[in-house]
BAFI-3210 file (N, C-alpha, C; in Angstrom, 3 decimals, decimal comma, padded with zeros to 6 digits):
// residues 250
n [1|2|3|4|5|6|7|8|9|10|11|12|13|14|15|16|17|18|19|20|21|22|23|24|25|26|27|28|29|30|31|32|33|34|35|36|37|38|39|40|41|42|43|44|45|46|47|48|49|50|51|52|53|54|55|56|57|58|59|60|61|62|63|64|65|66|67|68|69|70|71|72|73|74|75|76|77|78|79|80|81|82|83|84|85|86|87|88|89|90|91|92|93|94|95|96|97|98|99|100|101|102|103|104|105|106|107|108|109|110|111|112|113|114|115|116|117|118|119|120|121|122|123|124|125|126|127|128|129|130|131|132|133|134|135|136|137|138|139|140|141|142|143|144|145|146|147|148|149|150|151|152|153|154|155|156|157|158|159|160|161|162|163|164|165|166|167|168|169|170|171|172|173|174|175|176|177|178|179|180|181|182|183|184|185|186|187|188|189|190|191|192|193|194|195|196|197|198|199|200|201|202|203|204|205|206|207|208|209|210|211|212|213|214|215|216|217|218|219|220|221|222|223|224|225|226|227|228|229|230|231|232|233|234|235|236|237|238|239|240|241|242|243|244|245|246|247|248|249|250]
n.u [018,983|019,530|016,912|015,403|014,962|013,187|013,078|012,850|011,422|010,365|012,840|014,148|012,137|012,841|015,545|014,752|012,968|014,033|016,651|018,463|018,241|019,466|021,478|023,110|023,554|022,892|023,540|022,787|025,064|024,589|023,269|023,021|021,636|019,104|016,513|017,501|020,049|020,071|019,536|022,011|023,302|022,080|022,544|025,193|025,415|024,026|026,031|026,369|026,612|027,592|027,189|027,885|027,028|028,187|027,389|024,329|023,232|021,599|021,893|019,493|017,506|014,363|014,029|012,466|011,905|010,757|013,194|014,072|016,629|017,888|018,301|018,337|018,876|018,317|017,646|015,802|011,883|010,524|007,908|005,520|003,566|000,451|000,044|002,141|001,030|-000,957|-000,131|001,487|-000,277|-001,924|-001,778|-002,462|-005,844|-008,026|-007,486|-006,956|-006,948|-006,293|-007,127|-006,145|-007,496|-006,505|-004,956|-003,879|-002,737|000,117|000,289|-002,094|-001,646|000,212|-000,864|-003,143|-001,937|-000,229|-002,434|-003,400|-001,697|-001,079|-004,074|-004,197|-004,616|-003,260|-002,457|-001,398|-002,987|-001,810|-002,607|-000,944|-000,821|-001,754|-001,853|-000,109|002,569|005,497|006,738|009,379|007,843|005,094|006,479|007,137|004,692|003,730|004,983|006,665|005,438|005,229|007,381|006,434|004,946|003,516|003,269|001,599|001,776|-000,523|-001,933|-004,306|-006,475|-008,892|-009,116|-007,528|-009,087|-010,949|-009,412|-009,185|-011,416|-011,856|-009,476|-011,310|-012,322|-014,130|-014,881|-015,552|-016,144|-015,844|-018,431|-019,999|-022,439|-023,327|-026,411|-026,376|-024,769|-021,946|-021,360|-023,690|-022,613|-021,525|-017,910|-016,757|-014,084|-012,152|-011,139|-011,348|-010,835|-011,755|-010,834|-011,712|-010,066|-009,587|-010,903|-012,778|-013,626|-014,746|-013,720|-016,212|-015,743|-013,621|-015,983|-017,837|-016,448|-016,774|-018,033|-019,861|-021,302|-020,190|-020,836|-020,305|-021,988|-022,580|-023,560|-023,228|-023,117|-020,983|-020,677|-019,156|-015,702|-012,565|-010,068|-008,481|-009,419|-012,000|-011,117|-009,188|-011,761|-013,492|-011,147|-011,013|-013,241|-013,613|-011,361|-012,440|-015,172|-013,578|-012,292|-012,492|-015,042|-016,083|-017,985|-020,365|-021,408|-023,402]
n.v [011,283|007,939|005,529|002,476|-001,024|-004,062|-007,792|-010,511|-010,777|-008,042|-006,841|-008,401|-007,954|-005,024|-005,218|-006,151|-004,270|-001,746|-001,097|000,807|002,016|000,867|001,622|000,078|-003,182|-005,593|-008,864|-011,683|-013,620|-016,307|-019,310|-018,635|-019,253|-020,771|-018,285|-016,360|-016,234|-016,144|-013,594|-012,262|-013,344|-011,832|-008,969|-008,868|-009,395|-007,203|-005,632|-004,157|-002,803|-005,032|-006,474|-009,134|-010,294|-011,407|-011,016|-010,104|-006,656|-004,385|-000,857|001,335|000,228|-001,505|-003,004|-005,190|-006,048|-008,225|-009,242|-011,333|-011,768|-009,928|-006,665|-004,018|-000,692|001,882|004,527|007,845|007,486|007,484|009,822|009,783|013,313|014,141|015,121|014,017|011,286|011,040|011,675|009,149|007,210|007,901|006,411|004,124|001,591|001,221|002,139|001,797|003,666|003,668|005,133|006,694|007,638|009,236|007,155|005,434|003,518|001,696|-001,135|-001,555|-000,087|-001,130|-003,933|-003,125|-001,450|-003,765|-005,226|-004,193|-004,055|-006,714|-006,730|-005,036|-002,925|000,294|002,758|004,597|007,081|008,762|010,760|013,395|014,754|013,811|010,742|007,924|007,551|005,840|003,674|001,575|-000,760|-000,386|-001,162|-003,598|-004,891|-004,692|-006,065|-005,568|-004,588|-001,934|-001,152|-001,603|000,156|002,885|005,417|008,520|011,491|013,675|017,119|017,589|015,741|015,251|017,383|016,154|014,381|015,182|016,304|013,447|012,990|015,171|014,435|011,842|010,031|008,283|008,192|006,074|005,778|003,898|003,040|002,113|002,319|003,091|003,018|001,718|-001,228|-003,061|-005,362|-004,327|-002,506|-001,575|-001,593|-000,660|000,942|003,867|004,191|005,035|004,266|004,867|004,372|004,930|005,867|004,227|004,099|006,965|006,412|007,714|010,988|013,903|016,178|014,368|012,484|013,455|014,828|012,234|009,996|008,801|006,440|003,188|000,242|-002,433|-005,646|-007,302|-010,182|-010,657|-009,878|-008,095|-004,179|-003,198|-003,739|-004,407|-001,466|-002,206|-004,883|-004,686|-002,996|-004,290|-006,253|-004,819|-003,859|-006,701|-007,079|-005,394|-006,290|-009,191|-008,301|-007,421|-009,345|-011,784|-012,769|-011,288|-009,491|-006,919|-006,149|-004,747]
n.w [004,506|005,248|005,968|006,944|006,258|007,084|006,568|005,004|002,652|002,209|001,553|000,073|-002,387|-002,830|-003,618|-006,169|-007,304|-006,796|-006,240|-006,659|-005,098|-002,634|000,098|001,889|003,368|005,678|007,312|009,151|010,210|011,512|010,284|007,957|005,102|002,808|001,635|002,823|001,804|-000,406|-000,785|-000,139|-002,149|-004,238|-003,494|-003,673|-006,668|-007,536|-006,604|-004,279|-001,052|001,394|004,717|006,549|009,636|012,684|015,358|015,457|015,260|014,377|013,618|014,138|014,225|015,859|018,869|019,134|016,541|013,621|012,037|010,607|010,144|008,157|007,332|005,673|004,695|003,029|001,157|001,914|001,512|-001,747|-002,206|-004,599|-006,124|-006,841|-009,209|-011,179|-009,777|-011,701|-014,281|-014,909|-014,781|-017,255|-019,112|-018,510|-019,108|-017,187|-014,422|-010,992|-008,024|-004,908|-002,033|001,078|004,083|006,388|007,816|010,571|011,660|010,889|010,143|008,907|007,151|005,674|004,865|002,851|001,107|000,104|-000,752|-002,861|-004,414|-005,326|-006,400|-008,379|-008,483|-008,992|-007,622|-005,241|-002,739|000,193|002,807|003,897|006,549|010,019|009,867|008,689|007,124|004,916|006,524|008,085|009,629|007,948|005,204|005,661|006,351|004,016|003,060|000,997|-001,222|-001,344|-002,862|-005,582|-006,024|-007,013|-004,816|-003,657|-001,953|000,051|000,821|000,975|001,099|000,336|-001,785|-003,950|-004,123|-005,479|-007,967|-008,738|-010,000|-012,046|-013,950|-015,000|-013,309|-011,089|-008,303|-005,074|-001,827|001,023|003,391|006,350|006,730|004,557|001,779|-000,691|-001,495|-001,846|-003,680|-005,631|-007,124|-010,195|-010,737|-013,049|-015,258|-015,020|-011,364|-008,212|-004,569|-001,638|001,763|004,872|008,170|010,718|013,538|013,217|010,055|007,496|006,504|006,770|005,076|003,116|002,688|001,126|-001,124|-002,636|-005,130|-004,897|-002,568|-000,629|000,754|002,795|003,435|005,641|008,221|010,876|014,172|014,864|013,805|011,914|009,636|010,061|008,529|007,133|006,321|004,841|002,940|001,198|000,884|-001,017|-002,973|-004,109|-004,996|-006,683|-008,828|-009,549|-010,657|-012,859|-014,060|-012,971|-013,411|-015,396|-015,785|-015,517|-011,715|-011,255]
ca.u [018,999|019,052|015,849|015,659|013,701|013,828|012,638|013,538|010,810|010,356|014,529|014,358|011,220|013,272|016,689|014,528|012,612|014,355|018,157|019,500|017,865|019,412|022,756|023,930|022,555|023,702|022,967|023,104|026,219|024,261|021,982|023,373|020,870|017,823|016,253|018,304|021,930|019,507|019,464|023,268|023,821|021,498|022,914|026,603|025,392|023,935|027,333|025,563|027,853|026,959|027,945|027,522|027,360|027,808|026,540|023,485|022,719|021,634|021,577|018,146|016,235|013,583|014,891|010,914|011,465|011,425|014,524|014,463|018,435|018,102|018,068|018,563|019,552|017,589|017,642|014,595|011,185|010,086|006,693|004,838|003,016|-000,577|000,030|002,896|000,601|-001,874|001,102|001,470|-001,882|-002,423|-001,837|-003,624|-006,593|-008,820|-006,723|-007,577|-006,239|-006,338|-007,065|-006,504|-008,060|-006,114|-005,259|-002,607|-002,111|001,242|000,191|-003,474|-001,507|001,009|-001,968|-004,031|-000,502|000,470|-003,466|-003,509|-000,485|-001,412|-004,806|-004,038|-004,314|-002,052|-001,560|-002,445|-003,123|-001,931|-002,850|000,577|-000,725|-002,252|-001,889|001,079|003,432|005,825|007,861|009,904|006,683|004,508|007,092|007,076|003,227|003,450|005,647|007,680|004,857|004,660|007,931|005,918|003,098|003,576|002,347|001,410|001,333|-000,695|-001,667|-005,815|-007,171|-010,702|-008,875|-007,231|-010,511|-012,021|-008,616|-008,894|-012,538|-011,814|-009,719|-012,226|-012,112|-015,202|-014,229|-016,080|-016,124|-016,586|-018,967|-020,660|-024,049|-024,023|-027,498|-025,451|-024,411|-020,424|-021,238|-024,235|-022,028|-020,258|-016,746|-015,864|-013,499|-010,941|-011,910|-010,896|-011,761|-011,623|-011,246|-011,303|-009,858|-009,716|-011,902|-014,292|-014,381|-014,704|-014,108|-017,120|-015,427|-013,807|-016,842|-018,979|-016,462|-016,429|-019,431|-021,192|-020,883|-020,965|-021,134|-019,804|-023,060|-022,550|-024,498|-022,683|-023,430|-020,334|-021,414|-017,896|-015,012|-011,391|-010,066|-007,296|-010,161|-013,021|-010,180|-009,167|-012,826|-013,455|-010,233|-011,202|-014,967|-013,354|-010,958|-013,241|-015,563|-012,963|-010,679|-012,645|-016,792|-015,729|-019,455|-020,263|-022,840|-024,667]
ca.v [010,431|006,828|004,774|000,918|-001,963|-005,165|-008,535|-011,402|-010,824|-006,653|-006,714|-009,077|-007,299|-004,019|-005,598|-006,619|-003,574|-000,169|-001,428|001,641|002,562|000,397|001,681|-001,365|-004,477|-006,332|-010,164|-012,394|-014,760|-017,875|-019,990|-017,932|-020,486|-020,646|-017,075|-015,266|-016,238|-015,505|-011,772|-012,201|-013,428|-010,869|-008,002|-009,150|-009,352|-005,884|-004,782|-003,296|-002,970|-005,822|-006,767|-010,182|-010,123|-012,054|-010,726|-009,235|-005,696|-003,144|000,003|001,804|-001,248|-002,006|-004,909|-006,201|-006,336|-009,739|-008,965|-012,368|-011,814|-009,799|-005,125|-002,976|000,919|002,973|006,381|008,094|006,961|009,029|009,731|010,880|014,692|013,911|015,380|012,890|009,962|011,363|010,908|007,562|006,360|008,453|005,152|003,029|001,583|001,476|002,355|001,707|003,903|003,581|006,760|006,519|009,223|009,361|005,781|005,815|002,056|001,342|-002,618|-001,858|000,274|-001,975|-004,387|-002,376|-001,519|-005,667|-006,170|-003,044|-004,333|-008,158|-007,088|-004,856|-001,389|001,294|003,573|004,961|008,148|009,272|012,438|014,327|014,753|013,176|009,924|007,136|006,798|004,571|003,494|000,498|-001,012|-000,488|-002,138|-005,309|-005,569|-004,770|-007,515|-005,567|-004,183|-000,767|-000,699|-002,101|000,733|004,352|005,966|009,870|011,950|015,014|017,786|017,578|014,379|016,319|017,976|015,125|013,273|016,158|016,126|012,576|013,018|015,654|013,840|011,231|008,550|008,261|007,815|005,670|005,313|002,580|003,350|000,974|002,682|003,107|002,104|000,845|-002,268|-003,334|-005,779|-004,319|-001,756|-001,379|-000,819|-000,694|002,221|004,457|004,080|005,314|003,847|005,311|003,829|005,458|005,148|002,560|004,807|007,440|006,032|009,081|012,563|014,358|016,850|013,349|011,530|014,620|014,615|010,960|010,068|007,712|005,501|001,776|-000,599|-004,325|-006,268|-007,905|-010,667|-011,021|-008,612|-006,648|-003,541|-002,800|-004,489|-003,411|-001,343|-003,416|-005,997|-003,928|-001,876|-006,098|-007,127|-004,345|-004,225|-008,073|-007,139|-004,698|-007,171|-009,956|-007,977|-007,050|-010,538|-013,299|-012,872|-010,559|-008,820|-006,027|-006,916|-003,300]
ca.w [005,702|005,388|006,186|007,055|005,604|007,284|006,719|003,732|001,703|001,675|000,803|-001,658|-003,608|-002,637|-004,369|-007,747|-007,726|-007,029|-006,125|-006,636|-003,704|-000,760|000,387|002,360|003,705|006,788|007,029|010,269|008,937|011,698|009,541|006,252|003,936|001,880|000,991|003,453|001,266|-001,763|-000,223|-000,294|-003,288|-005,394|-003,875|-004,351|-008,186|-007,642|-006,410|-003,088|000,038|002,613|006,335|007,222|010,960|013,461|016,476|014,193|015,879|013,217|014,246|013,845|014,387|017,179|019,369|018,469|015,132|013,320|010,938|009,818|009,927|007,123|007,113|004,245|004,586|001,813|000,881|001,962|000,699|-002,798|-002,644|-005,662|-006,318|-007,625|-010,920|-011,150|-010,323|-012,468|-015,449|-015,244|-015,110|-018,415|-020,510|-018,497|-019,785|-016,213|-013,538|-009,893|-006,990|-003,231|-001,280|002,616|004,979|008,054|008,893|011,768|012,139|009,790|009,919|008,220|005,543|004,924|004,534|002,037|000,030|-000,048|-001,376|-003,545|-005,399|-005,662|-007,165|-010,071|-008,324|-009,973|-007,317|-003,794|-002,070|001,559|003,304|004,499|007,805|010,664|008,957|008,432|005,495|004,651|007,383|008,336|009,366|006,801|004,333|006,184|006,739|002,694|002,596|-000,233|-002,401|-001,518|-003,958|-006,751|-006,408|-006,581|-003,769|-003,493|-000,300|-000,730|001,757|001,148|000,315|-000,611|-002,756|-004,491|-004,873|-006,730|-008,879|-009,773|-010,549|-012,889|-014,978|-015,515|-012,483|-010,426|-006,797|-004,459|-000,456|001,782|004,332|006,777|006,913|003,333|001,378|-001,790|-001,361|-002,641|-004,430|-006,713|-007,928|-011,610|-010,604|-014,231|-015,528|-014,025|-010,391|-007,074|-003,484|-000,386|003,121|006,149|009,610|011,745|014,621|012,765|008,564|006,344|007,443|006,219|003,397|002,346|002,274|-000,055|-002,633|-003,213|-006,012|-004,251|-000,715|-000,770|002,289|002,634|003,890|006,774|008,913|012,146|015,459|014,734|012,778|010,826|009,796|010,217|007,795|005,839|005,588|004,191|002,013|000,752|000,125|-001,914|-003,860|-004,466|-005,786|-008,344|-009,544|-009,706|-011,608|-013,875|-014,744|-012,913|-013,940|-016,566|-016,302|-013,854|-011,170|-011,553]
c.u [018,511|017,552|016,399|014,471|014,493|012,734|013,029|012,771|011,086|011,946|014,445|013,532|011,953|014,626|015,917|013,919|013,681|016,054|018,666|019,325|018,824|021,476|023,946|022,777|023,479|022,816|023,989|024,040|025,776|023,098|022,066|022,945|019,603|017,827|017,278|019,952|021,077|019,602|021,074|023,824|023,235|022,125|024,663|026,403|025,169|024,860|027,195|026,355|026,832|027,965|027,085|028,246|027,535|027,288|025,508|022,677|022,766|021,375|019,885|017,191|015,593|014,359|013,950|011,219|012,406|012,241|014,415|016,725|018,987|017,967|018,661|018,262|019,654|017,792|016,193|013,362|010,575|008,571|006,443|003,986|001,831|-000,662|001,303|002,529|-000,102|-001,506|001,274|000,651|-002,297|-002,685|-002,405|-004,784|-008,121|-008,489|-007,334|-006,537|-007,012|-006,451|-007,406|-006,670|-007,544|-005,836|-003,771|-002,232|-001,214|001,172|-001,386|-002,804|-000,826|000,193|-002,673|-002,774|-000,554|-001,159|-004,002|-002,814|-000,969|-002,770|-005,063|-003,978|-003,049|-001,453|-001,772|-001,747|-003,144|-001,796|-001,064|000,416|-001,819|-002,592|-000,457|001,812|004,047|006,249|008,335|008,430|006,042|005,057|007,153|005,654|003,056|003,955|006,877|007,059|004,916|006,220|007,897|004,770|003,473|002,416|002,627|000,887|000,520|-001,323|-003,366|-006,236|-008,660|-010,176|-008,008|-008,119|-010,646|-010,899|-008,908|-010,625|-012,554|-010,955|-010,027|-012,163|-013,677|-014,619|-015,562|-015,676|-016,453|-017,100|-019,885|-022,119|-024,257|-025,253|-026,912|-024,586|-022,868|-020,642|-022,366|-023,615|-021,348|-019,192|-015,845|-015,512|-012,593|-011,838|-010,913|-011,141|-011,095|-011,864|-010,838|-011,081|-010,138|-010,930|-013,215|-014,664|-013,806|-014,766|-015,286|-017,377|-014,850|-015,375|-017,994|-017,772|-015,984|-018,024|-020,267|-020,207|-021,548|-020,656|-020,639|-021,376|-022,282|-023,856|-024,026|-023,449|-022,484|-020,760|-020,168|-016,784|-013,616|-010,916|-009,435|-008,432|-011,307|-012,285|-009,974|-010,299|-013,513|-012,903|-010,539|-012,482|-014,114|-012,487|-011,205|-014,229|-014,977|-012,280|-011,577|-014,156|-016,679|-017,106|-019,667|-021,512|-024,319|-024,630]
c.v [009,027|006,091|003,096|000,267|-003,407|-006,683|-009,426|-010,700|-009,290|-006,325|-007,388|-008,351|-005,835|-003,883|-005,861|-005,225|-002,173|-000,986|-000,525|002,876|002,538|001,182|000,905|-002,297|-005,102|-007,581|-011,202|-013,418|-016,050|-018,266|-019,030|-019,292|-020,087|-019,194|-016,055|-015,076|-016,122|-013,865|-011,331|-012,154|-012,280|-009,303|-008,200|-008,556|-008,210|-005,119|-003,376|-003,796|-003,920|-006,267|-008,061|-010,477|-011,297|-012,302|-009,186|-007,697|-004,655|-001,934|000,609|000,582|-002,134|-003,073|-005,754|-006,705|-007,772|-009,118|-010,166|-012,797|-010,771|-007,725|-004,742|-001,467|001,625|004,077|006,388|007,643|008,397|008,612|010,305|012,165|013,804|013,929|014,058|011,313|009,960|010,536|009,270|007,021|006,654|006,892|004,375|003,018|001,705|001,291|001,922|002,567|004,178|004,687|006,051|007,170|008,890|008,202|006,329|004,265|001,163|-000,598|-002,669|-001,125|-000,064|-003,419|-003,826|-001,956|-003,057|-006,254|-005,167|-003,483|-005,438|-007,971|-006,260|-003,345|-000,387|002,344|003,545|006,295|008,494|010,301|012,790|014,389|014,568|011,647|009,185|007,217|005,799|004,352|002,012|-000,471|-001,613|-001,209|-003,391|-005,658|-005,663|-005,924|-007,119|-004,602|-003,096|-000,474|-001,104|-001,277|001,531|004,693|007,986|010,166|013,747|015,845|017,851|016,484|014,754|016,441|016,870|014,427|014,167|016,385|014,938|012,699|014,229|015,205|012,687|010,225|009,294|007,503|007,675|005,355|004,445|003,250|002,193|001,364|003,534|002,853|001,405|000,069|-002,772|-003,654|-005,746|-003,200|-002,243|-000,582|-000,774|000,693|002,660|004,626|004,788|005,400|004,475|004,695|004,525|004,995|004,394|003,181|005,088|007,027|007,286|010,013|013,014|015,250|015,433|012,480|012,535|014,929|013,736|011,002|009,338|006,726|004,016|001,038|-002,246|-004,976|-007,499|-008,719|-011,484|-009,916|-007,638|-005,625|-002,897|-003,754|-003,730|-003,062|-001,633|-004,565|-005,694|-003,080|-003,056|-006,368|-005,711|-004,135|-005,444|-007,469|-006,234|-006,003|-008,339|-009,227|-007,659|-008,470|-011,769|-013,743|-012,265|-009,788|-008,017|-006,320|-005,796|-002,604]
c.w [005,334|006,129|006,220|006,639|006,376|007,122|005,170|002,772|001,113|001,273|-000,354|-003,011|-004,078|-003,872|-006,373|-008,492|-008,094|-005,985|-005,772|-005,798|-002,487|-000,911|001,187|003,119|005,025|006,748|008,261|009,570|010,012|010,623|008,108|005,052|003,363|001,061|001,552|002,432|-000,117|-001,964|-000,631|-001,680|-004,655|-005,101|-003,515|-005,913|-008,533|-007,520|-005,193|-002,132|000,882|003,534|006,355|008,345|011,632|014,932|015,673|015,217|015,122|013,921|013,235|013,689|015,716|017,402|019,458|017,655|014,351|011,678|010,120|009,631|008,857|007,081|006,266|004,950|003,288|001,926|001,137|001,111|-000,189|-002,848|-004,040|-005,677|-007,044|-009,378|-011,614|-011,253|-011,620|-013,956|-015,918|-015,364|-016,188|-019,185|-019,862|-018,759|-018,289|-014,828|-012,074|-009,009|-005,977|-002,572|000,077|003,681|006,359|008,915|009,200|011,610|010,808|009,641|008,764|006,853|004,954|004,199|003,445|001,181|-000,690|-000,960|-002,308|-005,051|-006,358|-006,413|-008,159|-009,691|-008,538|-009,531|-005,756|-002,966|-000,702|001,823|003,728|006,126|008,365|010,076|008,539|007,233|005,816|005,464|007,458|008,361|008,466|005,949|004,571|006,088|005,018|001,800|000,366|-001,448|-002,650|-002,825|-005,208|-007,041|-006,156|-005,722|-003,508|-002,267|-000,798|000,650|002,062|000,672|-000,194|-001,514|-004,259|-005,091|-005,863|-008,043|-009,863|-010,398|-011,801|-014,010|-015,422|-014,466|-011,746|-009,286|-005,622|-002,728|000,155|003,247|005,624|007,188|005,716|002,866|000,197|-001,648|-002,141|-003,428|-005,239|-007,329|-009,014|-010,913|-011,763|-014,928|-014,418|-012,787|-009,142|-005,891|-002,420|000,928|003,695|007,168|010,185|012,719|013,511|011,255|008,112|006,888|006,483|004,702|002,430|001,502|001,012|-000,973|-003,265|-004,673|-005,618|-003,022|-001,447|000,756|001,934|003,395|004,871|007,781|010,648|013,119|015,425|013,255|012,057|010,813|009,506|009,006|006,475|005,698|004,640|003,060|000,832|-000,260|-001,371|-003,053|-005,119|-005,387|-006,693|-009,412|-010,187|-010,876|-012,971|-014,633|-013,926|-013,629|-015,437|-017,157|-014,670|-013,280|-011,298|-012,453]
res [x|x|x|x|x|x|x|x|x|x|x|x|x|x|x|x|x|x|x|x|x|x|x|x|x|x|x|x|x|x|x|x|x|x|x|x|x|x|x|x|x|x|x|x|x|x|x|x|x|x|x|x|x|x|x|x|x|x|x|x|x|x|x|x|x|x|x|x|x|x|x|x|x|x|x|x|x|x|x|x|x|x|x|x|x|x|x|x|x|x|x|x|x|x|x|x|x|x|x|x|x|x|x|x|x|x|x|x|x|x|x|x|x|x|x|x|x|x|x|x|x|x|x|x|x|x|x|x|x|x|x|x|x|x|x|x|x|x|x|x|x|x|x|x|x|x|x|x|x|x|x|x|x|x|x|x|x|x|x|x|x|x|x|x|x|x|x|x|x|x|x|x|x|x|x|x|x|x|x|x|x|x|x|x|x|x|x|x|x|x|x|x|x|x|x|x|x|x|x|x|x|x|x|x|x|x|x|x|x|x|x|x|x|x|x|x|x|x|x|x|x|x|x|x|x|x|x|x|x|x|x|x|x|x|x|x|x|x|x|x|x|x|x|x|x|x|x|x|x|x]
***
C-alpha cells in the first residue's frame, strides 16, 4: 500500500536518498520554478513517473496540508528489527541512538528525527504500540531526515534498552526531577538517550533499565520543557562534547 510524503524539502531528501522508493510524484504545474521544478527535474533524471497538475488535488492528502505543490507516493515505510540496527552500528566507532517511549505527537517526532539526523545520531528507537511512527507528518516536521536515519520499531522498549546495553552502549534518560545534571555528564562512547512523552516522561520499567537519569537545569517557573526541545538540547550536549569542546564535562 502506497504511503504519501509531501512537502519540497522531505521529497527532495526522499529523491537523493532512497528513490527507489517513491512510485510517482505529482507537481502543481502554477509557479513550476525554483526548488519545486528542481523536484521535477531530479526525478525525470531518476526516471520516476510524474503528474504535473493543474488543478493540484492529490489524493490521500489532508486539505490542511502545506504540500508546497509538491507529493510523492512511496511504498510503505521499512522500519528496522533491533538486531538489524544493532548490525549497522557494529562499525561505528561511538554510535548515538534515540529511544522514544510513547510519544503520540507526530510533529515532536518528526522534530527529534530532523535533530537526531543533523547532529550525528545513528539511529532511533520507536515502541510498536501506543506511540507514533512514521507518517506523512512526521516526514515533514523531519523535514526529510527520517530517510537519512534508520529507524527501528520494536514491541518493548525495556526490553530494547537492556539489548542495547548488553552490547556495550550505556543508555541514559532525560528526566526533569533527575539529581544529575545534563550537562555534568560524560556522554562519551556508544550511547543511548531516552525521552519520554509529552504528558507522563518515562514509564517506570523504561526509566529502571536506563543506567542513569539526567535532568536539563532550568531557571524559569515552568518545571519541564517540551519534549522535541529537551530530546534537541541533549542531543546538542552530546555532540558538543564530542566535535565542538572535544573534552567531556564529567
Amino acid at each position: 500500500m502506497a504511503e504519501v510524503v509531501w512537502g519540497i524539502n522531505p521529497v527532495l531528501e526522499l529523491l537523493r536518498s532512497q528513490p527507489d522508493r517513491v512510485e510517482e510524484i505529482w507537481i502543481a504545474a502554477e509557479g513550476l520554478r525554483g526548488r519545486r521544478a528542481r523536484v521535477l527535474e531530479l526525478a525525470r533524471k531518476l526516471e520516476i513517473p510524474v503528474r504535473v497538475v493543474k488543478r493540484f488535488a492529490p489524493p490521500k492528502v489532508p486539505r490542511e496540508a502545506s504540500t508546497q505543490g509538491v507529493v510523492a507516493y512511496i511504498r510503505e515505510f521499512e522500519y528496522l528489527d533491533l538486531e538489524s540496527l544493532l548490525e549497522r552500528l557494529s562499525s561505528e566507532k561511538e554510535p548515538v541512538v534515540l529511544f522514544l517511549d510513547e510519544l503520540t505527537d507526530p510533529q515532536n517526532v518528526g522534530s527529534l528525527i530532523r535533530s537526531a539526523e543533523a547532529l550525528g545520531a545513528k539511529g532511533v528507537v520507536l515502541p510498536r504500540h501506543r506511540a507514533c511512527g512514521v507518517t506523512p507528518t512526521v516526514v515533514k516536521a523531519s523535514a526529510g531526515a527520517v530517510f537519512h536515519l534508520p529507524v527501528a520499531r520494536v514491541t518493548n522498549l525495556r526490553r530494547a534498552i537492556l539489548r542495547l546495553r548488553e552490547a556495550g552502549f550505556r543508555v541514559l534518560g532525560l528526566e526533569a526531577r533527575a539529581e544529575r545534571p545534563l550537562f555534568e555528564a560524560d556522554l562519551s562512547g556508544p550511547l543511548g538517550l531516552v525521552v519520554g512523552s509529552e504528558g507522563r516522561g518515562l514509564r517506570a520499567g523504561v526509566r529502571e533499565a536506563c543506567d542513569g537519569l539526567l535532568s536539563i537545569p532550568l531557571s524559569g517557573r515552568v518545571e519541564s520543557l517540551n519534549a522535541a526541545v529537551a530530546g534537541a538540547l541533549a542531543l546538542y550536549e552530546v555532540f558538543r562534547q564530542r566535535h565542538v569542546s572535544g573534552l567531556s564535562s564529567g
